[in-house]
N, C-alpha and C positions, 0 to 999 in steps of 0.2 A: 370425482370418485370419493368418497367417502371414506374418512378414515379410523372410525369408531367399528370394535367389532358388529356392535350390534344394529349398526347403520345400513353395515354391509349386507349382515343377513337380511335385514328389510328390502336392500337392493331385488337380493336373491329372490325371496319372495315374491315382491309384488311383480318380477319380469315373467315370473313361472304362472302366478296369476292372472296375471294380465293376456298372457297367450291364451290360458285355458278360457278365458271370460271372451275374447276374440273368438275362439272358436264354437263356445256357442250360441257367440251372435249372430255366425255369422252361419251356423247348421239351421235357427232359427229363422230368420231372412230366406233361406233357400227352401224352407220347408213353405212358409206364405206364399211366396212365389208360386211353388206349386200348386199352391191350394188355388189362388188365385187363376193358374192358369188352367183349371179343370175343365174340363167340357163338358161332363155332365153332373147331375145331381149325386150318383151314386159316387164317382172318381171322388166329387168336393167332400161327400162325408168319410170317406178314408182317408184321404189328406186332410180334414179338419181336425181328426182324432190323432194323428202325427202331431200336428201342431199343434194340438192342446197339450200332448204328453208334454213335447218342447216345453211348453210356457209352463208348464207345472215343474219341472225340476228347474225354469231358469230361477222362477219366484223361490224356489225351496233353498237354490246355494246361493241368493242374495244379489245375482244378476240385477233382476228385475223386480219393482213393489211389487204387492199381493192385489194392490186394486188396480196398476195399469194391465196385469196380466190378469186380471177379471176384466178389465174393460175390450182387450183386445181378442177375447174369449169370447165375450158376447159382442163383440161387430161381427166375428167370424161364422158365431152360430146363426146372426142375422141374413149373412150370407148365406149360408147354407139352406135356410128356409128360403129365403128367396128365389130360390135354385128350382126347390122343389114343386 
C-alpha cells in the first residue's frame, strides 16, 4: 500500500477504472457473441449496430484504438454481408 497522498489516490482511481473498462469489455464480448450467434440476416444487422455503437464509445473513452475498432467493424460488416 502506498504511502504518498497522491499515490493513494492513483490507487483509488485506477481500481475504479479499471472495473469500469472490465465492464465494458466485457458488455462488448457479450454483445459479439450475440451478433455471432444470429440466425438470420435481419437478427445479425440489429446486433451489428449494438456492436458498433459498443465499439464506438469503447474507441471514444480510450478502451480500445480507433483503427482496431475500424478493423473489427469492418470484419463484422463483412459478416453481415455475407449473411445476406
Amino acid at each position: 500500500m502506498p504511502n504518498i497522498k497522491s499515490a493513494k489516490k492513483r490507487v483509488r482511481l485506477s481500481r475504479t477504472a479499471n472495473a469500469r473498462n472490465r465492464a465494458v469489455r466485457s458488455r462488448l464480448r457479450t454483445a459479439v457473441k450475440c451478433f455471432e450467434n444470429a440466425e438470420n440476416a435481419k437478427t445479425a444487422e440489429v446486433e451489428y449496430r449494438k456492436v458498433q455503437i459498443l465499439l464506438d464509445r469503447a474507441a471514444t473513452g480510450g478502451l480500445l484504438h480507433q483503427n482496431t475498432v475500424a478493423r473489427m467493424k469492418s470484419n463484422l460488416a463483412r459478416r453481415v454481408g455475407a449473411m445476406s
